[in-house]
N, C-alpha and C positions, 0 to 999 in steps of 0.2 A: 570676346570676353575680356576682365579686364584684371582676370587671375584670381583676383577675389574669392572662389569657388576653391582653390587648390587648398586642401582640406592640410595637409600635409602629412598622411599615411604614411607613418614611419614603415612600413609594408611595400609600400608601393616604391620607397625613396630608397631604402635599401636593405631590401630582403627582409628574414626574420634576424630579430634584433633584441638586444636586453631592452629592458628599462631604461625610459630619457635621463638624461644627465651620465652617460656610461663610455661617450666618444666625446675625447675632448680635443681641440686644437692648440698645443702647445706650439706650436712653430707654421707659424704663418706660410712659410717658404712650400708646406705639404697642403693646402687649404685644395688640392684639385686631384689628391690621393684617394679622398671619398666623396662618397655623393653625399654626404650630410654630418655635422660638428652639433652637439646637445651642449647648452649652457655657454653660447658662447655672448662674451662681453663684450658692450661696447663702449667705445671710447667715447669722450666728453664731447667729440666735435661731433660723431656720428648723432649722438642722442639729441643733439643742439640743431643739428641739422636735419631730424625727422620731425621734430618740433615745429621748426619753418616750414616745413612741406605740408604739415595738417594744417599751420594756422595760412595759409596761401589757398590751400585747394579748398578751404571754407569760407572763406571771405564773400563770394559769389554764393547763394541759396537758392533751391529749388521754391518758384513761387506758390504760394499759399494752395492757388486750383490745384496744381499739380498734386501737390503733398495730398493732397484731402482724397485724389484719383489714389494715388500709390498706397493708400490706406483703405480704401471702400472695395478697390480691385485685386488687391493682394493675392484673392486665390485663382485669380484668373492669370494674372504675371506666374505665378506659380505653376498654374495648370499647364501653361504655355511652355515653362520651360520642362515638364518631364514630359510634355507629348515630343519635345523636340530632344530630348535627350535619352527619352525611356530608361534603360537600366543600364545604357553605357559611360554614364560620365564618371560616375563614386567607384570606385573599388570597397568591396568586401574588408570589413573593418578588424579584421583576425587578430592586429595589433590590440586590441582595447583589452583580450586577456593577462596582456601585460600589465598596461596600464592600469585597469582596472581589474582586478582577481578577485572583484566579487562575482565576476558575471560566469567564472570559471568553472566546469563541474565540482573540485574540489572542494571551492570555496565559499559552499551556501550555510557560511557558519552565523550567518544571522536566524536561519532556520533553527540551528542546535542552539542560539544563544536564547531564542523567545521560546522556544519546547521545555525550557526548566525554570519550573516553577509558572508555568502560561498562566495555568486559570487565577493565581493570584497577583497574576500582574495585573491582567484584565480586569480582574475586579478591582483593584485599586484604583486602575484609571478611568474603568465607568463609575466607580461612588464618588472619585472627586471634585464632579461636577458641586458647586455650595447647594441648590437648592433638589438637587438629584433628581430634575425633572427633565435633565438633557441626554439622549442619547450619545453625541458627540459630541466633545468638548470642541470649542472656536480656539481657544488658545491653550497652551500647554502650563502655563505658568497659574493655572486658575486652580491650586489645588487643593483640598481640604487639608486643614489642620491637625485631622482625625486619624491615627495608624491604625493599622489592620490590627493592632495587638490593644487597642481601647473595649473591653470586656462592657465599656455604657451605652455602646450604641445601640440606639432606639430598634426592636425586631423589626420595624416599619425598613424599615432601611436596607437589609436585607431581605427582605420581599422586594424592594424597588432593584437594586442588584439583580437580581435571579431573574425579572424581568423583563431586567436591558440584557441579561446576556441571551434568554430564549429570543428574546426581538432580535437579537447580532445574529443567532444561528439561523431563524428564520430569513434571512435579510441575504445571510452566506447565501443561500439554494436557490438566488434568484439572480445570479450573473455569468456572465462567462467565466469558468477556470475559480468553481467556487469550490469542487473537490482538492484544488491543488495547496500544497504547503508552503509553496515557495514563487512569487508572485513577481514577474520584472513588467514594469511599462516603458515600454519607449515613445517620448515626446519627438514627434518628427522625426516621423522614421526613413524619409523617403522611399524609394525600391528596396528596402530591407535590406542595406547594405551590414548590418549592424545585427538584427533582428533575427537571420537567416544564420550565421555564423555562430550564433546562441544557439539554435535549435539543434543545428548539426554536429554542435561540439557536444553539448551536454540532453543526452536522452533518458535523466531522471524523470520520470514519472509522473513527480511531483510537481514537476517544474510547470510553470505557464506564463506566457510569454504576451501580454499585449502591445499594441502599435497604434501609435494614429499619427495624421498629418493630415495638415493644413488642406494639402491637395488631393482633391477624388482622383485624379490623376493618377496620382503615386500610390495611392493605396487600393487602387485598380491592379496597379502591376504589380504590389504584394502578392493580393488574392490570386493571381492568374500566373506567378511562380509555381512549376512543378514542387517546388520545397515547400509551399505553404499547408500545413497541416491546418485545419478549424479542431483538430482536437488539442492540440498543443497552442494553439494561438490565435488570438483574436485583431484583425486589423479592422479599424474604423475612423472617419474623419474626422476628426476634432480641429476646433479653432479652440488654439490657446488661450485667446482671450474674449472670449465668451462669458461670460460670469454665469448666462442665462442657461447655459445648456450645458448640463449633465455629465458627468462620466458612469461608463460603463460601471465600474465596480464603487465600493462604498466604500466608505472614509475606513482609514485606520486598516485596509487590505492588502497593501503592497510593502513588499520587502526589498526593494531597488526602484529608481525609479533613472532613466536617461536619457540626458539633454547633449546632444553631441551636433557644436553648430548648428543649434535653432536657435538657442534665446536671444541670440544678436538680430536675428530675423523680425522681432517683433519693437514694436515702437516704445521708445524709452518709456512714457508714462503709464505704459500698461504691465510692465513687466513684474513688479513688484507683487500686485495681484495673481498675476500668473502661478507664482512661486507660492506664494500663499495658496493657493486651492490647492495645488499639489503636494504641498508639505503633510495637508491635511488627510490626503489618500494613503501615507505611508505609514507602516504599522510603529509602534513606540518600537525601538532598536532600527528603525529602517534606513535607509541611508540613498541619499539623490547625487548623481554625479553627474559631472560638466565637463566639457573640453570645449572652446570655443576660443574667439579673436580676441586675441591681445592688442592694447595701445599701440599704436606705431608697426603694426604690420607692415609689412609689405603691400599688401591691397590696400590699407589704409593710404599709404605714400603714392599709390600709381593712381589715385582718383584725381580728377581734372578739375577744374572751378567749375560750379554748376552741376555736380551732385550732389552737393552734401544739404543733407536735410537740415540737422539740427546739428548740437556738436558733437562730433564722433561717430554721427550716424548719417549715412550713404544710401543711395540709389545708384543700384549696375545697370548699363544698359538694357536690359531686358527687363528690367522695372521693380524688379526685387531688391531686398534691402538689408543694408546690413549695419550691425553697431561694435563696436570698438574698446573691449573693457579694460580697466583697473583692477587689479584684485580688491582693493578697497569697494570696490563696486560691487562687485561680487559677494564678497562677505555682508555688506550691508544687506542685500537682498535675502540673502539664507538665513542671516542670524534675524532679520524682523519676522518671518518666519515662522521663528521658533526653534532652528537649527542650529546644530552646534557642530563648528570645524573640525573636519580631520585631516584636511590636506587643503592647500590652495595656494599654487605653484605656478609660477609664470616658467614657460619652455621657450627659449631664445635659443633658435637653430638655426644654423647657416646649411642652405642647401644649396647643392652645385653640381651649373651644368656642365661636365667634362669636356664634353663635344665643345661647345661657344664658351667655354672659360668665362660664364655667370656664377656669380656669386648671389645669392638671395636670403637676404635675413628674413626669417617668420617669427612671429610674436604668437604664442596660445597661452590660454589660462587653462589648468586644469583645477578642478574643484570636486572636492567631498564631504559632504554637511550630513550628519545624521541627527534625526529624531531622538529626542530623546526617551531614554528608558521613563518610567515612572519611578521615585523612589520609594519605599516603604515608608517612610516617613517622610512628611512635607516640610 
């Protein structure tokens, strides 16, 4: 393997731990004191010279047959690699309650924030469709000009309301996890490294938990987890970029939704749509979070001439793939969307091996975009 994969599990790098940005390296001379430094900087030559290593290991492209195989074959590269690896490559991802403290028992305050005042949110945002003959709105920005407090709206209008909302409740009773209040998906779940750590920390009631991945593979060895409850959670394969086929639950259902080292997995010009159907699933106040590959990784640097697909994005030996982001990249994807930022944070860590006195810089983006509310007035 060509490292690529080392996710870097602040867990697994060193023990339990604050929040990134909390170990800093002030004096170089200690840089093999610990096994890992948050936010550390690089100098002008360094950054100058990760520069030359991407525009070197790209100059050479995977040719046309190939790219077209490494796209038609994906779930089969995929498939290959969890029969070869099953559930021992990832470690259990128990850091992400740090990182992310939405996923945490305590902190399913998007639940208490959409419980006040619900039914009138809901109804603002099914009337604001303009000609109120949609159950779901396509884009967030489409709203009527009309407040809840305009005493002229036509009674017609209000019967088409009361309509969409019995059609929503009708619609609730027909999916997995349509009793629960508080709703996470995770996009490529793998072996429920991530998925499984939800379940067992937090045994709210309400809670429910679905998963999908690319690979029947891995969502085989979900199912086939002694930890896998079907009343707590639903795992099923999904290809991300599918436009044709379905998700489980209905638009406007989810209250979290998590991408941890997938979205690099999928081919730049599809991703954009991706995020878009997903934005869609998430309830008004809901919020999607990200952790994946930053610019100038490390695996980015160790790829040879003769991977790189397009720019920034790679094929590993075992034929799976991967891409390279910007936070600019990033925010452009959430905010076309219809998202609105609440973090999006590059994590430059120096991890070290004590033993061989390596030094390893890793580049991650972390990302949180929420839906937005509906306002009272347009």
């Amino acid at each position: 393997m060509d490292g690529s994969f080392a996710e870097g599990d602040p867990a697994a790098v060193c023990g339990k731990r604050q929040q990134f940005g909390s170990r800093f390296l002030s004096d170089p001379a200690r840089v093999f004191h610990h096994n890992a430094w948050d936010n550390v900087e690089w100098s002008e030559e360094q950054a100058a010279e990760a520069e030359r290593k991407v525009q070197e290991n790209s100059t050479q492209r995977v040719c046309q047959e190939k790219q077209v195989d490494y796209e038609i074959n994906a779930d089969k590269y995929w498939n290959d690699f969890y029969k070869i690896h099953e559930n021992g490559f990832f470690k259990d991802r128990h850091w992400l309650f740090t990182e992310f403290p939405e996923l945490a028992p305590s902190q399913n305050h998007l639940k208490n924030l959409l419980s006040e005042n619900k039914r009138s949110e809901v109804y603002e945002y099914y009337r604001s469709g303009e000609d109120g003959s949609d159950l779901m709105m396509e884009e967030q920005h489409s709203c009527s000009s009309v407040s809840l407090e305009d005493k002229t709206q036509p009674p017609l209008m209000e019967e088409s309301v009361t309509q969409k909302l019995r059609h929503l409740e009708i619609c609730a009773n027909e999916f997995p996890g349509s009793s629960a209040t508080y709703r996470i998906l995770e996009v490529g779940c793998g072996v429920g490294n991530t998925v499984f750590p939800i379940l067992q920390t937090n045994n709210d009631p309400s809670l429910f938990v679905y998963c999908c991945d690319f690979s029947s593979t891995a969502v085989e060895l979900v199912k086939t987890n002694s930890a896998y409850d079907p009343s707590r959670c639903f795992a099923f394969v999904h290809d991300l970029c599918d436009e044709d086929k379905s998700y489980p639950m209905p638009e406007n259902s989810l209250d979290v939704i998590i991408l941890i080292f997938v979205l690099s997995a999928v081919i730049p010009d599809k991703m954009q749509n991706a995020i878009n159907r997903l934005s869609r699933l998430l309830k008004p106040g809901g919020i999607m979070l990200l952790r994946d590959y930053g610019r100038y990784d490390m695996a980015q640097l160790r790829f040879k001439k003769g991977q790189c697909l397009s720019e920034n994005f790679y094929v590993r030996g075992d034929g799976t793939r991967v891409y390279f982001f910007t936070q600019d990249e990033l925010d452009t994807l959430f905010t076309t969307a219809g998202l609105e930022k609440v973090q999006n944070l590059v994590d430059r860590r120096l991890q070290v091996n004590r033993g061989k006195q390596l030094t390893m810089y890793r580049v991650w983006i972390q990302c949180k975009y929420r839906k937005p509310l509906v306002s009272s007035t347009s």
